[in-house]
Structure formats: structure tokens, C-alpha cells
N, C-alpha and C positions, 0 to 999 in steps of 0.2 A: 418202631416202624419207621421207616427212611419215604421221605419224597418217591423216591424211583419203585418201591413197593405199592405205595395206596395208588399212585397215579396208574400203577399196572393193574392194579385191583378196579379202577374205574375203568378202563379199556375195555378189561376182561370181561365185564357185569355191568354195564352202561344196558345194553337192549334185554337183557334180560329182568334185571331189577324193573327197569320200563313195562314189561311185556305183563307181569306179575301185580307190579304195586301201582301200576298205572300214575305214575312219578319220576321226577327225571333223578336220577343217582347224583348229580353234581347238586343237587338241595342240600343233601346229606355226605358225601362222601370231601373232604379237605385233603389236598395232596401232603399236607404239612402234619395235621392231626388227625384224621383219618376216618373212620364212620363216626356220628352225629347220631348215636342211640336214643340219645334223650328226646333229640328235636323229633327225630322219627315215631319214637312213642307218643308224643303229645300229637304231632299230625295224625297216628293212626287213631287218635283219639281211642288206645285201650282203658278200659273201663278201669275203676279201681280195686284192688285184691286178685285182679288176674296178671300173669307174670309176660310179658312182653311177646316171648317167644311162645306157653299157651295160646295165646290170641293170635299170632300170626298160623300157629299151627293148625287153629279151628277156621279159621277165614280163608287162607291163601294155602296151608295144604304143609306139606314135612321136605317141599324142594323149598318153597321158597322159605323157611328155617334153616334149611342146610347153604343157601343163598346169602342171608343174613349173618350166619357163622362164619362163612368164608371173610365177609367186608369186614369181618371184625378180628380176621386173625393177622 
């Protein structure tokens, strides 16, 4: 992933990631290294034995997974 990629990826998904996780995207998103999954798993405080994107998919729903998929591609 290049600087000029995630930084577009924050553009892109800055009010959105907002509107969903009720969080600001630059917590989480590095224009250098890019989504912070671990830090956002510990914030979302997912329980243990369940898998990161189950819990975002029982909580916030199959956009905001397909949301998290994109930050991570």
C-alpha cells in the first residue's frame, strides 16, 4: 500500500467510518501503514473467541464489514 492509496482511502471513508462507528477514521487509519485492525479490535472491545468482522457484522450490520474490507485493502 503507497501513502497516495490509504490517504485516498481516508478521503473516501473519513464520514462514513464516522457515521457507523461513531469514531474518527484518522484514530485508526496511517497514511504510511494503513488500517490499525488490532487497535480498532481492542477499542471495539470484541469479546474473546468471536472473530473481529462476526462482531462488527452482529453490531454494525454487513455495510459497515464491507467498509472495514475496503480500509484494509
Amino acid at each position: 500500500m503507497s501513502v497516495e492509496h490509504n490517504s485516498k482511502l481516508i478521503g473516501q471513508y473519513e464520514r462514513s467510518f464516522k457515521a457507523v462507528f461513531k469514531k474518527d477514521l484518522h484514530r485508526y487509519m496511517h497514511p504510511l501503514w494503513g488500517f490499525d485492525i488490532v487497535s480498532f479490535d481492542a477499542d471495539l472491545e470484541v469479546p474473546d473467541g468471536i472473530s473481529t468482522k462476526d462482531f462488527i457484522k452482529s453490531k454494525y450490520g454487513l455495510t459497515a464489514v464491507h467498509l472495514i474490507e475496503d480500509l484494509l485493502s
